[in-house]
Rosetta silent file (secondary structure, phi, psi, omega in degrees, C-alpha in Angstrom):
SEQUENCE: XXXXXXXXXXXXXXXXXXXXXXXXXXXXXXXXXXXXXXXXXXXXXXXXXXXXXXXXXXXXXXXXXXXXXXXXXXXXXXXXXXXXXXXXXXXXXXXXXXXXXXXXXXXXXXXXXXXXXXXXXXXXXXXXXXXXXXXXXXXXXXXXXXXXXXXXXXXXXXXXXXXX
SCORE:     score description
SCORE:     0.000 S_00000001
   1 L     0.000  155.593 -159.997   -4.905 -100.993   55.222 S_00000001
   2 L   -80.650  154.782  152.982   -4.409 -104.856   54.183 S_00000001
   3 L   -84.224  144.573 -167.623   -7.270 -106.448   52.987 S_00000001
   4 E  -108.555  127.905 -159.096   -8.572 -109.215   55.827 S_00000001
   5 E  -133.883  152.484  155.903   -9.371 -112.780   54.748 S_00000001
   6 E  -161.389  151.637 -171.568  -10.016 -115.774   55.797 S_00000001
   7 E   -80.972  126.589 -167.765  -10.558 -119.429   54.881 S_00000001
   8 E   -94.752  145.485  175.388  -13.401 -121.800   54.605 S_00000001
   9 L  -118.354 -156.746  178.354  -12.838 -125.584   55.061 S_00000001
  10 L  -153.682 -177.444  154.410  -14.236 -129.044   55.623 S_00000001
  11 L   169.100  118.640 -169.652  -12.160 -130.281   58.192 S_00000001
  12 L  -127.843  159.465  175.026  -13.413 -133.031   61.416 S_00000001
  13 L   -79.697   78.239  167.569  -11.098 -133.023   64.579 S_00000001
  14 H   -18.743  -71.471 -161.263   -9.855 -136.775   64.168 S_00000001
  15 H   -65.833  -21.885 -175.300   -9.054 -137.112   67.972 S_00000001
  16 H   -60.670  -34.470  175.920  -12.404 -135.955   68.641 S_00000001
  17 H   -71.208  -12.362 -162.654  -14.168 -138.561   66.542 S_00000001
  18 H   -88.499  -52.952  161.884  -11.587 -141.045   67.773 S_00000001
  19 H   -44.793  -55.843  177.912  -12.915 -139.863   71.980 S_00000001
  20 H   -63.607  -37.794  173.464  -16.442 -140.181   70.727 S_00000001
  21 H   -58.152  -68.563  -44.280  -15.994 -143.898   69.092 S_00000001
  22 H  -174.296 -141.052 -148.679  -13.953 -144.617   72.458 S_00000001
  23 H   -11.233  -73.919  169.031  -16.936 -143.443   74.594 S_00000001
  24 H    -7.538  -84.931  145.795  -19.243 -145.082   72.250 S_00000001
  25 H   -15.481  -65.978  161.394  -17.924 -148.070   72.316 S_00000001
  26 H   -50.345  -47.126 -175.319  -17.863 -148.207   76.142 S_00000001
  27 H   -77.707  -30.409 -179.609  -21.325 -147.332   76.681 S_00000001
  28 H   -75.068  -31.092 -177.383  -22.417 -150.262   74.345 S_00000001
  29 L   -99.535   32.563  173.733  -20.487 -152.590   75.877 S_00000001
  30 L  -122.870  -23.852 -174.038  -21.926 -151.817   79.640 S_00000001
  31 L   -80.357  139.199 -164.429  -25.411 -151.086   78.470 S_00000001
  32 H   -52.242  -34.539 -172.737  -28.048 -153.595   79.002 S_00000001
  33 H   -90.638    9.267  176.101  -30.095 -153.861   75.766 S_00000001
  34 H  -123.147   21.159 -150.794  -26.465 -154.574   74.188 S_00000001
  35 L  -100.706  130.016  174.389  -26.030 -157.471   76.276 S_00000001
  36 L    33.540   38.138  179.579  -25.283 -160.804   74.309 S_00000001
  37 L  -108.177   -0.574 -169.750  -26.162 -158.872   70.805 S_00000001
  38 L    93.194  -26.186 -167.623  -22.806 -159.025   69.218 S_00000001
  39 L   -63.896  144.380 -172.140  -22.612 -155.022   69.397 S_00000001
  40 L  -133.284  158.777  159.407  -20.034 -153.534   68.403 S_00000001
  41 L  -169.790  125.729  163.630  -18.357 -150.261   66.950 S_00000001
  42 E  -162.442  174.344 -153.486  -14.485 -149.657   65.919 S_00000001
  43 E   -76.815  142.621  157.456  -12.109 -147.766   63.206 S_00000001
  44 E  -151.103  113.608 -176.279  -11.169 -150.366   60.136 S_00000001
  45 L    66.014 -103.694  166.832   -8.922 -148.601   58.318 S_00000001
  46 L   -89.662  -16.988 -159.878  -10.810 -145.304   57.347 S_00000001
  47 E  -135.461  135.310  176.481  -13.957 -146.358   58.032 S_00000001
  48 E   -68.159   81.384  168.233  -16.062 -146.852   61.177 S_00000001
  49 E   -77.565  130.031 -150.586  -17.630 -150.019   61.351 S_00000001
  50 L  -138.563  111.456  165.515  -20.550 -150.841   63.388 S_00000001
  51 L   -79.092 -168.223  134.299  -21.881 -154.567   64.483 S_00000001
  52 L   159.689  174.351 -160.436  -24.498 -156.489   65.944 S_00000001
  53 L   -74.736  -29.955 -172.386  -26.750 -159.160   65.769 S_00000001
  54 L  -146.748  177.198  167.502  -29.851 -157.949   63.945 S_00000001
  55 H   -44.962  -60.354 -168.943  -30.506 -154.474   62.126 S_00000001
  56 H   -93.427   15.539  144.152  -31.910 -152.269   64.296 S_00000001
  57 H   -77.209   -7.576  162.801  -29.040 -152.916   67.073 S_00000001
  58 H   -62.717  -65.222 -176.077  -26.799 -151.415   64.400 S_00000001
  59 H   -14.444  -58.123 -172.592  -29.169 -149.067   63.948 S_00000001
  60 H   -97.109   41.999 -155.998  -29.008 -147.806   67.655 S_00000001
  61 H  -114.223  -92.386  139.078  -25.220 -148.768   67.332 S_00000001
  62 H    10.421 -101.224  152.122  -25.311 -145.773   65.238 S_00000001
  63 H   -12.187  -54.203 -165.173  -27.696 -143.489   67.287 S_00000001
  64 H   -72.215  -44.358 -164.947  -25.268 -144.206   70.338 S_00000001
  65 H   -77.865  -18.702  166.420  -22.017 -143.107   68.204 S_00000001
  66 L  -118.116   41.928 -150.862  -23.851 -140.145   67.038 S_00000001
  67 L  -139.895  -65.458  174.279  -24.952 -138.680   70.532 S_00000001
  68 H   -62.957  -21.169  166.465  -21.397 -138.918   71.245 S_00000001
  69 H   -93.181  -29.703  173.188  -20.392 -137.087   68.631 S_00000001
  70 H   -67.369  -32.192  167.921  -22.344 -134.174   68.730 S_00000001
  71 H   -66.368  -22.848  170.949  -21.490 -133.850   72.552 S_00000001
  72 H   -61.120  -27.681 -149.943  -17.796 -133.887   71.271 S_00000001
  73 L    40.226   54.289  161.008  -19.076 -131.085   68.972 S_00000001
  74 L   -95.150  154.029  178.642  -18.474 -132.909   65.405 S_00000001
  75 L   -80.877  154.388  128.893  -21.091 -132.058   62.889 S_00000001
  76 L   -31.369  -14.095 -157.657  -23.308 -134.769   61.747 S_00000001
  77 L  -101.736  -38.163 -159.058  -22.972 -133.439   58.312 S_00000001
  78 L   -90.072    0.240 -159.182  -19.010 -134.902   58.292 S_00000001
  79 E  -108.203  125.742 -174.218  -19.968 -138.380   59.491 S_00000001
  80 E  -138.769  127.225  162.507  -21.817 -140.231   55.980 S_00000001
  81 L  -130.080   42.145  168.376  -22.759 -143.528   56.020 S_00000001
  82 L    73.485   14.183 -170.641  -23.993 -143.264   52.394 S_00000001
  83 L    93.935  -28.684 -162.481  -27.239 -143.871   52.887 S_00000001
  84 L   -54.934  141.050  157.244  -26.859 -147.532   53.124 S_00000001
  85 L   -99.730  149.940 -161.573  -28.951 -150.069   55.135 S_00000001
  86 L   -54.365  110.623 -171.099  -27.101 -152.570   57.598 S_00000001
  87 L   -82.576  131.986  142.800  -25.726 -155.319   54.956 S_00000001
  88 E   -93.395  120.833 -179.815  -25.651 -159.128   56.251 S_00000001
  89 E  -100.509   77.423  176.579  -22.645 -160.796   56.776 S_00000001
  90 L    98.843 -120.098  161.271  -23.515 -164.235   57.891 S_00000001
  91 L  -106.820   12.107 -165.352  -25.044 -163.966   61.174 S_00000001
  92 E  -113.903  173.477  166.575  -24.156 -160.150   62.207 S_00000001
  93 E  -108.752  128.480 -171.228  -25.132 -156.886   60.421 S_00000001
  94 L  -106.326  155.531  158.005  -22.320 -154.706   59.455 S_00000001
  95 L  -162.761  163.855 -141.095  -22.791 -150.897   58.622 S_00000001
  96 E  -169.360  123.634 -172.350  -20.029 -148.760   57.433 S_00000001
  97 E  -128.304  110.157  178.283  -19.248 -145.294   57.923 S_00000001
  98 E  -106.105  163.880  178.867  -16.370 -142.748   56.730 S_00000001
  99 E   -83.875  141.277  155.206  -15.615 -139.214   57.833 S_00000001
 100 L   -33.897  145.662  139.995  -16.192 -136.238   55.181 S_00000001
 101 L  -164.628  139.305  161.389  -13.573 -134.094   55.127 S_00000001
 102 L    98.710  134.682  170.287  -12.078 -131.326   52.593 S_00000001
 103 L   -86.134  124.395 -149.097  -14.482 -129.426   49.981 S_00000001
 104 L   -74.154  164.438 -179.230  -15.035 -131.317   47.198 S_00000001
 105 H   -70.864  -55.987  177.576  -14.929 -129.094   43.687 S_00000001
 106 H   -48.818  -50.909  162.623  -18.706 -129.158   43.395 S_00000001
 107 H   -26.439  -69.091 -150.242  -18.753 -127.657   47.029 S_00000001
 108 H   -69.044  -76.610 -165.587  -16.489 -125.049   46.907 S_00000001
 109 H   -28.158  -30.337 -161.718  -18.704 -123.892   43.758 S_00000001
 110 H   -81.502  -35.455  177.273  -21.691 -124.039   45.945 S_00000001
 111 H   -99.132  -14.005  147.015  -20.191 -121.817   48.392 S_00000001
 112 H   -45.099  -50.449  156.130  -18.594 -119.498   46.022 S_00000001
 113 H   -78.582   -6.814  172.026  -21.775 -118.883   44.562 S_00000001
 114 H   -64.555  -43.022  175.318  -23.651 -118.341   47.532 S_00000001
 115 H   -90.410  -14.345  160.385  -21.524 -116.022   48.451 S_00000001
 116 H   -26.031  -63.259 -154.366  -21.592 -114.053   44.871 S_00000001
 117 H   -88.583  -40.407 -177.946  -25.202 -113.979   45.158 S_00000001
 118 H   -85.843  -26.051 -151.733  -26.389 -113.522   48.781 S_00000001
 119 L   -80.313 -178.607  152.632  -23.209 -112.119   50.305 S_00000001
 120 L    -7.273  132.070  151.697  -21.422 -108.806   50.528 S_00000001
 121 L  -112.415   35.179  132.712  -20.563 -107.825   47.373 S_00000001
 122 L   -29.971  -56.759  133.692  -16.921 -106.246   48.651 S_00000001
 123 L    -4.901   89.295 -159.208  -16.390 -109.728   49.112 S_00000001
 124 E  -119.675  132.181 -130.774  -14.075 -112.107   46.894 S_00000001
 125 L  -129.978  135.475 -168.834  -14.156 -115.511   46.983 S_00000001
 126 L  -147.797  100.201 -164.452  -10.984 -117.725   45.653 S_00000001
 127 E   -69.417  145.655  169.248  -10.831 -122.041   45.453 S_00000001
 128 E  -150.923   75.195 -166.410   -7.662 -123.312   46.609 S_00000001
 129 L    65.518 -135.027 -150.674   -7.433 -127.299   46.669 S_00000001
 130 L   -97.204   14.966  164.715  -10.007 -128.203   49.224 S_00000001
 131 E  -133.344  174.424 -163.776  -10.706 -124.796   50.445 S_00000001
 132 E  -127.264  131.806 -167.326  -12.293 -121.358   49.543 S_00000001
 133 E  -129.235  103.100 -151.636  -10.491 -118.213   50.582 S_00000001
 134 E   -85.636  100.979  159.849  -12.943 -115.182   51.186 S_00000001
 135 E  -110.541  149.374  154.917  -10.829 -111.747   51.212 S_00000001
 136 E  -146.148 -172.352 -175.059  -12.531 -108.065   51.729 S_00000001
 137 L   -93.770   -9.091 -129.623  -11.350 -104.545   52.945 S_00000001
 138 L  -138.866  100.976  178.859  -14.098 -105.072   55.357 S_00000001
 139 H   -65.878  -32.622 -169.806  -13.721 -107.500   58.601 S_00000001
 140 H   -51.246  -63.732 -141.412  -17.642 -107.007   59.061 S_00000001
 141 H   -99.638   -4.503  144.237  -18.462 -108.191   55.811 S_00000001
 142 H   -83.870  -40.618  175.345  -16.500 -111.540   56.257 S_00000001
 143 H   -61.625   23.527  119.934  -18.215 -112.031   59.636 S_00000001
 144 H   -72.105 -105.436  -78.514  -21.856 -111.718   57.216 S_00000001
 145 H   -98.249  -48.322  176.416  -20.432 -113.951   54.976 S_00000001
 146 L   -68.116    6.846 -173.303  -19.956 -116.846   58.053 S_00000001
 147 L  -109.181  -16.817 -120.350  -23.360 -115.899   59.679 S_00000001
 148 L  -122.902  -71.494 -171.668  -24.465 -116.205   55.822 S_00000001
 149 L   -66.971   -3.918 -164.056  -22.641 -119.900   55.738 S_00000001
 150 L  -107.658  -10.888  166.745  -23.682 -120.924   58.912 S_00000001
 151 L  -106.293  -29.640  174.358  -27.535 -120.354   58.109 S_00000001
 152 L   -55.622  162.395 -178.570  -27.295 -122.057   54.555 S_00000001
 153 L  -112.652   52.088  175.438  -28.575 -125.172   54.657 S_00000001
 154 L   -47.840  170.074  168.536  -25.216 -127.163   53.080 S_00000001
 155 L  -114.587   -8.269  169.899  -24.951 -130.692   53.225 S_00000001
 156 L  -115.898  164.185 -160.313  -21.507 -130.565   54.607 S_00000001
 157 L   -97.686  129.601  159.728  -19.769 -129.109   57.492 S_00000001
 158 L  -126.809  153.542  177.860  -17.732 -125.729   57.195 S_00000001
 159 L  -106.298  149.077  152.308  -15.352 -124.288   59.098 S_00000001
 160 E  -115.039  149.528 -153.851  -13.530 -121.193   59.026 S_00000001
 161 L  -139.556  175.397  144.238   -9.815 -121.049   59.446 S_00000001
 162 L    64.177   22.629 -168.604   -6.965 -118.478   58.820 S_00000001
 163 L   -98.469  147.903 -172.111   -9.201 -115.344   59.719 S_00000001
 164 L  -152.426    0.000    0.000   -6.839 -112.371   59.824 S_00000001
């Protein structure tokens, strides 16, 4: 019998994030406390840019756009907006957001050893560009290895793809 594998990612569902901004968006500009603030929220370029008159309507600028995404079911982990506090531009506050996406080399290590050390050890783990490709003889013992990533406490979003 074949050995059964399958691939871990990074990966966010574009249109979904595009429907949650789009929702977003909408609800800010009908809701009342967002009334003659300047709020705002829309794509520039790569990055998700979020207005408004004083800080903490970005802030709940923010809050609103990431309500929407988790009902969309994007992770919070792929959305970064670096940490950053709203930067003044004049008279509005800007904040600036990009999507995650694809595991970074330091990643993939992170989950490659994770699974070395907690996982299966049937269980062989192989970097490929922006993804990590898990084969065993054992379908069980990949499904452990995703209940295994899916309980770590990453800082990024994984996926699994490819399982066969």
């Amino acid at each position: 019998m074949a050995d059964s594998s399958m691939d871990i990612v990074s990966k966010v569902d574009r249109q979904e994030v595009d429907n949650a901004l789009n929702q977003a968006s909408k609800e800010i500009a009908q809701r009342y406390d967002f009334k003659n603030v300047g709020a705002s929220i829309a794509w520039s370029g790569d990055k998700i840019v979020m207005i408004a008159n004083s800080d903490e309507r970005v802030l709940a600028v923010l809050d609103v756009f990431q309500t929407k995404l988790i009902k969309r079911g994007v992770s919070l982990k792929s959305f970064d907006t670096g940490g950053k506090e709203p930067q003044v531009s004049g008279k509005e506050y800007r904040l600036e957001g990009v999507l995650k996406e694809g595991l970074a080399g330091e990643n993939a290590k992170k989950i490659t050893k994770l699974i070395r050390e907690e996982g299966p050890k049937s269980v062989k783990t192989q970097i490929t560009g922006e993804e990590v490709r898990a084969t065993s003889k054992s379908r069980d013992d990949l499904q452990e290895v995703q209940a295994l990533l899916k309980g770590a406490d990453l800082d990024f979003a994984v996926q699994f793809t490819n399982y066969r």
